[in-house]
C-alpha positions as CSV (number, residue, x, y, z in Angstrom):
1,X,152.8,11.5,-127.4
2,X,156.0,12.2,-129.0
3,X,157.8,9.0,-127.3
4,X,155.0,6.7,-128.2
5,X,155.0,8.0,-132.2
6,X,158.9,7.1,-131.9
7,X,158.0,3.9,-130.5
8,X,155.6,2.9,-133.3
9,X,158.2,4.2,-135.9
10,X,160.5,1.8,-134.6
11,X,158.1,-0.9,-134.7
12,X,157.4,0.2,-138.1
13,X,161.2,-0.6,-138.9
14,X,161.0,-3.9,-137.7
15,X,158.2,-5.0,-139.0
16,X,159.4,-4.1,-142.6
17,X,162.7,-6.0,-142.1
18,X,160.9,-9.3,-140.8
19,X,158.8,-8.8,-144.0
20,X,161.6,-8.8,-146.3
21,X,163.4,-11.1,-144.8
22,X,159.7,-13.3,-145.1
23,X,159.7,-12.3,-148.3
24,X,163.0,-13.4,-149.6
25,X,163.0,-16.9,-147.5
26,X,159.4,-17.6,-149.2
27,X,161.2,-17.0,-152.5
28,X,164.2,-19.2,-151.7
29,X,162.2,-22.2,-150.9
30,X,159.6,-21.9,-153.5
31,X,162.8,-22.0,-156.0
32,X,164.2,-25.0,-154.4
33,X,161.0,-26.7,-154.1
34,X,160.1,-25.9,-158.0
35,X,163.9,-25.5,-159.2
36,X,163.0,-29.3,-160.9
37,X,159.7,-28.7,-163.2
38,X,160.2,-25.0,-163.4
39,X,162.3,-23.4,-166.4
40,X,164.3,-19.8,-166.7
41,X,161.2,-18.1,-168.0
42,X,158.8,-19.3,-164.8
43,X,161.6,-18.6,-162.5
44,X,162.2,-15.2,-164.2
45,X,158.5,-14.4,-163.9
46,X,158.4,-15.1,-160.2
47,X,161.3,-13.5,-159.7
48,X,159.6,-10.3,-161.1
49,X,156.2,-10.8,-159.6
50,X,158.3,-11.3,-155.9
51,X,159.9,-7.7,-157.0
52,X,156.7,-6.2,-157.3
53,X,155.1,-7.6,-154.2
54,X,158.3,-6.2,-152.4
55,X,158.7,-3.1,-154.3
56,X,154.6,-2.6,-152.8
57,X,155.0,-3.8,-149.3
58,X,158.3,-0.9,-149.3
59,X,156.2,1.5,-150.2
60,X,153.3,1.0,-148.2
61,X,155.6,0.7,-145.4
62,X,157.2,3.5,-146.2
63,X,154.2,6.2,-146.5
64,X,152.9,4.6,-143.3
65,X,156.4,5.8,-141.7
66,X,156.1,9.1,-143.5
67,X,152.6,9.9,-142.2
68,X,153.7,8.4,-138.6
69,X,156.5,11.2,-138.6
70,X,154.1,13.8,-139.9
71,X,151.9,13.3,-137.4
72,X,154.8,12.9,-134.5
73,X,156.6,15.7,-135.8
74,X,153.1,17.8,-135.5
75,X,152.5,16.8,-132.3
76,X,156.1,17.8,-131.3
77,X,155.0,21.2,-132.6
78,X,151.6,21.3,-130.6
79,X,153.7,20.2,-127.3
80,X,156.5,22.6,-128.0
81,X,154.0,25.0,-128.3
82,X,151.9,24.2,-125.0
83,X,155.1,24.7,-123.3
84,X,156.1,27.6,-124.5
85,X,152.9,28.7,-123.2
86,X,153.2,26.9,-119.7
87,X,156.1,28.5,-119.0
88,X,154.4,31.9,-119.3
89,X,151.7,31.2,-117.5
90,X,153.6,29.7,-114.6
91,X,155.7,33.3,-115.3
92,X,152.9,35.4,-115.4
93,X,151.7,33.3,-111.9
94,X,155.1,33.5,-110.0
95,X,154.9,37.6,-110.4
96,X,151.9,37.6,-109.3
97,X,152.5,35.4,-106.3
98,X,155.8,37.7,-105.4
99,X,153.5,40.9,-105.3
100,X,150.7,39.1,-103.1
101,X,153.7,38.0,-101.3
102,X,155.1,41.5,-100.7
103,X,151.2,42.6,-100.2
104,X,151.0,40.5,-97.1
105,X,154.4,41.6,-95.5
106,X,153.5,45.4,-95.7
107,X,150.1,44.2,-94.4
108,X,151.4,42.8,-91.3
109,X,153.7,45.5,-91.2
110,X,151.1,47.9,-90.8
111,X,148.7,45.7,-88.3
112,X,152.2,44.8,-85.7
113,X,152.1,49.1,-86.2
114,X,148.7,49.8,-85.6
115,X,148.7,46.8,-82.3
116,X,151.7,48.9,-80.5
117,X,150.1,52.0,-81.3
118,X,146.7,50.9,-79.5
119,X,148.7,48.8,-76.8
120,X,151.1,52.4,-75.9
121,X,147.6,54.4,-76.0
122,X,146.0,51.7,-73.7
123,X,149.0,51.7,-71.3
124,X,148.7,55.8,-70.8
125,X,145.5,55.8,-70.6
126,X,145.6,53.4,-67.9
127,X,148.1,55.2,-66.0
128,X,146.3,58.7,-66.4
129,X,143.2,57.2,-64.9
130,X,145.5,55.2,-62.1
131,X,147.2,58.3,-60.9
132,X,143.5,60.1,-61.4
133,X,141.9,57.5,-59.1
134,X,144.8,57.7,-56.7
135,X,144.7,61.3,-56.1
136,X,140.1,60.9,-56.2
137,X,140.9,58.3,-53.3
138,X,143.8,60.8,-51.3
139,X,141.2,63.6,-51.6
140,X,138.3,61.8,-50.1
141,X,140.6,60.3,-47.7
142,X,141.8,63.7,-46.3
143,X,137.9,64.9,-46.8
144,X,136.2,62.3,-44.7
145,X,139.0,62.7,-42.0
146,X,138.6,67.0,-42.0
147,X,134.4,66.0,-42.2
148,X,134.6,64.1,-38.8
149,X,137.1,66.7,-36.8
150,X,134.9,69.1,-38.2
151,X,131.8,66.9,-36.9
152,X,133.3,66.0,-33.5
153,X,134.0,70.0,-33.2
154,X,130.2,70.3,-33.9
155,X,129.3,68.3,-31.4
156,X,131.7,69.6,-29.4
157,X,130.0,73.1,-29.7
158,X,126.6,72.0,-29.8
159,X,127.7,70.9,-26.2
160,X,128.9,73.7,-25.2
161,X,126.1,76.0,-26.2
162,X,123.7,74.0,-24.8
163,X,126.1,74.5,-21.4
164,X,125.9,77.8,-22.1
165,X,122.4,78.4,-22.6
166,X,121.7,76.0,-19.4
167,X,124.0,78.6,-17.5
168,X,122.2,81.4,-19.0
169,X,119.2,80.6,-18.4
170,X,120.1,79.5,-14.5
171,X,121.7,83.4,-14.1
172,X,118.1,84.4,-15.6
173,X,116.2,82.4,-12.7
174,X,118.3,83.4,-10.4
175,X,118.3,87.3,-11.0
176,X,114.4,87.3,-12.4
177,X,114.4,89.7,-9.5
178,X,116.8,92.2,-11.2
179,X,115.0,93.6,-14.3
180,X,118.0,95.5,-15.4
181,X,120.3,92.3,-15.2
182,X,117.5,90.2,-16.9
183,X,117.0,92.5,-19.9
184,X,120.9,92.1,-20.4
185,X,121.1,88.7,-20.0
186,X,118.2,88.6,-22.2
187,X,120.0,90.4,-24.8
188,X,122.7,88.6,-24.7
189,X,121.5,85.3,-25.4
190,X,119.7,86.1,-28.6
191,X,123.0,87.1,-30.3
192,X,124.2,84.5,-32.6
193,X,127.1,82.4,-32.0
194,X,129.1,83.2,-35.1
195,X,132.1,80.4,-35.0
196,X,129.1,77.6,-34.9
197,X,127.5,79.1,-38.3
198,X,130.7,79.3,-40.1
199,X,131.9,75.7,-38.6
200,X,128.1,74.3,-40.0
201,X,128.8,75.8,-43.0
202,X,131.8,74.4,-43.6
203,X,130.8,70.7,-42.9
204,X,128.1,70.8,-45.1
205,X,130.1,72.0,-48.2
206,X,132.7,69.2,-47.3
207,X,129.7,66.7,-47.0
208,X,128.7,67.0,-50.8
209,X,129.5,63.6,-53.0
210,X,132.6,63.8,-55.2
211,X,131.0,63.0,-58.9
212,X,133.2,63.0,-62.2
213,X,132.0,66.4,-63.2
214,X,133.6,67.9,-60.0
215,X,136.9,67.0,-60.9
216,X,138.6,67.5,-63.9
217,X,139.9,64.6,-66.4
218,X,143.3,65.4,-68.2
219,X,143.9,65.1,-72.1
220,X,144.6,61.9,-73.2
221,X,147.4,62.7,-75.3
């Protein structure tokens, strides 16, 4: 607004100079025109009325141009003073960007922290329950191999007890005549066959399912 009151102040200017130079051409040909039938006191009086008529266009022009710069010069104020207080706002709104700014970089700071914290977690704990699995899978490898000697040795037994009960029970036929060698025999085969209970025994504790309770998880550090 400050530009366009100094445009209209020019104008102003301009406008008073065509209107004196109006003024004074009007007065040079109305003298020439009436220069004939007027005399010295009619000229004089025009002369007078044309300094009046100037002497009131100057000073209307002139407290137009003095309330045209009062109100430029009070608008220069208000927009001197609007800047002043843009430029603290815009101040006041940098800082604040610079700390919201420095607000995000520690954030991300903290989250690429806390991601290669969880990824180093999740990468042992992968391993502990890789080498956990491995040694569950060697165990039950080495188990179901000792479970089926143990079973073919079971059958392998059962075989030959049934052998030997077939060959005990042929020497009791064939000496049912001899009670003295029958009662022995007799005797002999109720006795239990020791090695086969312990070798039953075995296989059964070895046949039990491996769960998670049985075998024990290390500390995730």
């Amino acid at each position: 607004e400050a530009d366009a009151s100094l445009a209209k102040y020019k104008i102003l200017e301009l406008e008073i100079e065509r209107l004196l130079k109006a003024v004074v051409s009007q007065d040079i040909i109305s003298i020439v025109q009436n220069a004939s039938v007027v005399d010295t006191s009619d000229l004089q009086t025009e002369l007078e009325r044309t300094k009046e008529c100037f002497e009131d266009c100057i000073i209307k022009k002139e407290t137009g141009y003095a309330k045209l710069w009062n109100d430029w010069y009070k608008k220069y104020d208000e927009c001197k003073y609007d800047k002043i207080s843009y430029d603290k706002a815009y101040k006041d709104m940098q800082q604040k960007i610079e700390r919201l700014q420095a607000q995000l970089r520690d954030l991300k700071g903290k989250s690429t922290d806390t991601v290669f914290n969880y990824a180093r977690e999740n990468a042992h704990l992968k391993a502990t329950y890789k080498n956990l699995f491995d040694s569950i899978s060697v165990s039950r490898a080495q188990t179901q191999t000792k479970i089926a000697s143990l079973q073919n040795e079971l059958q392998s037994n059962i075989y030959k007890n049934a052998k030997l009960r077939t060959q005990l029970f042929k020497k009791v036929s064939d000496q049912k005549d001899n009670p003295q060698d029958l009662s022995k025999n007799t005797k002999f085969a109720k006795q239990p066959n020791v090695e086969i209970l312990s070798k039953i025994s075995e296989t059964k504790a070895l046949s039990k399912p491996v769960t998670s309770n049985s075998v024990s998880t290390p500390p995730v550090s």
